[in-house]
C-alpha positions in Angstrom: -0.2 -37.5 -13.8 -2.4 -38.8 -10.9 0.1 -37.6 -8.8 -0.3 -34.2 -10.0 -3.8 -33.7 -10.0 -4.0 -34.9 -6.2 -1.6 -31.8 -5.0 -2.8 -29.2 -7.4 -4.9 -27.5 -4.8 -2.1 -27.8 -2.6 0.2 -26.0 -5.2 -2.0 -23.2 -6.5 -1.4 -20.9 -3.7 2.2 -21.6 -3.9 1.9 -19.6 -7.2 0.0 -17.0 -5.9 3.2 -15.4 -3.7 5.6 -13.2 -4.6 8.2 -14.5 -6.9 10.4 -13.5 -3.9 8.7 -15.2 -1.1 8.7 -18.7 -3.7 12.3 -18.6 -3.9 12.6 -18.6 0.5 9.8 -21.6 0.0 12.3 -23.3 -1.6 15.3 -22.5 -0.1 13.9 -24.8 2.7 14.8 -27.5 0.1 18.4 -26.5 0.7 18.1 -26.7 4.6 16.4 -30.0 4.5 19.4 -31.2 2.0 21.6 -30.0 4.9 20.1 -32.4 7.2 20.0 -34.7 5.0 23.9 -34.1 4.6 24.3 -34.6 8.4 22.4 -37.5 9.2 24.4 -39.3 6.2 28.0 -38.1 7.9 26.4 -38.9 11.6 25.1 -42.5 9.7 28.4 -43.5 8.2 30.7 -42.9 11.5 28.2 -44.7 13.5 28.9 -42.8 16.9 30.9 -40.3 18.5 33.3 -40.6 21.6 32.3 -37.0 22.9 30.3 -34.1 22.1 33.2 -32.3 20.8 33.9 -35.0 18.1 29.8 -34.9 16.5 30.1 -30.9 16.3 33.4 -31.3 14.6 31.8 -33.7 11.8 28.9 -31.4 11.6 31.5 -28.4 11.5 33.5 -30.4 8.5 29.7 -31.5 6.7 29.0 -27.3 6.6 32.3 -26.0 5.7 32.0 -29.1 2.4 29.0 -27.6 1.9 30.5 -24.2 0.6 34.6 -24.4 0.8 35.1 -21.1 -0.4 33.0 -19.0 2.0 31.5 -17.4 -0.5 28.3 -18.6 -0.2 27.1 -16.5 3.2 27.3 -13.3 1.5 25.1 -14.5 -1.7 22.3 -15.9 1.1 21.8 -12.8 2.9 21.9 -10.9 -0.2 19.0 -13.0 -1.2 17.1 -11.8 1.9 16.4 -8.2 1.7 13.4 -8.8 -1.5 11.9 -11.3 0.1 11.8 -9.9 3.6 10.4 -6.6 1.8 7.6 -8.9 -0.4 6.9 -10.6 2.7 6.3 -7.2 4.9 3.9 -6.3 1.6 2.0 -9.8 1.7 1.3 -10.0 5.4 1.3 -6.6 6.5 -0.5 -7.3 9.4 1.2 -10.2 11.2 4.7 -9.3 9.9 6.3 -6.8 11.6 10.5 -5.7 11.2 12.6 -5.7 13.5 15.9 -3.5 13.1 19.1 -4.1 15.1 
């Protein structure tokens, strides 16, 4: 409980974003887990003989990560809300770019 009541200013503006923008807050969970995923496959072979060798483990670690490569298209579906409830929160230091 102490634990709690020493972050709860830090978490009360959490709550005040878009539901939207909270869900891209904590997708950065999954990125860290990612890391977290690599440094435990670059951890467990020790080292590499060559470049080539550490991207293909890191290659290997992604493609476990989703093996059907279905994954991608449910991401950048995910995107378009949030990058619309972030142009609505921060309408003046977030501008869209279109390519």
């Amino acid at each position: 409980m102490q634990l709690w009541e020493s972050f709860w200013a830090e978490f009360v503006p959490f709550l005040e974003y878009d539901v939207e923008i909270r869900r891209v807050i904590c997708t950065t969970n999954a990125i860290e887990s990612i890391n977290a995923r690599y440094r435990r496959a670059v951890r467990a072979r020790g080292h590499f003989p060559n470049e080539a060798a550490a991207l293909k483990c890191l290659y290997l670690v992604t493609r476990s990560l989703d093996p059907s490569g279905g994954g991608r298209a449910r991401w950048v579906m995910r995107w378009k809300p949030a990058l619309n409830a972030f142009a609505i929160t921060f309408a003046g230091r977030f501008e869209r770019t279109t390519h």
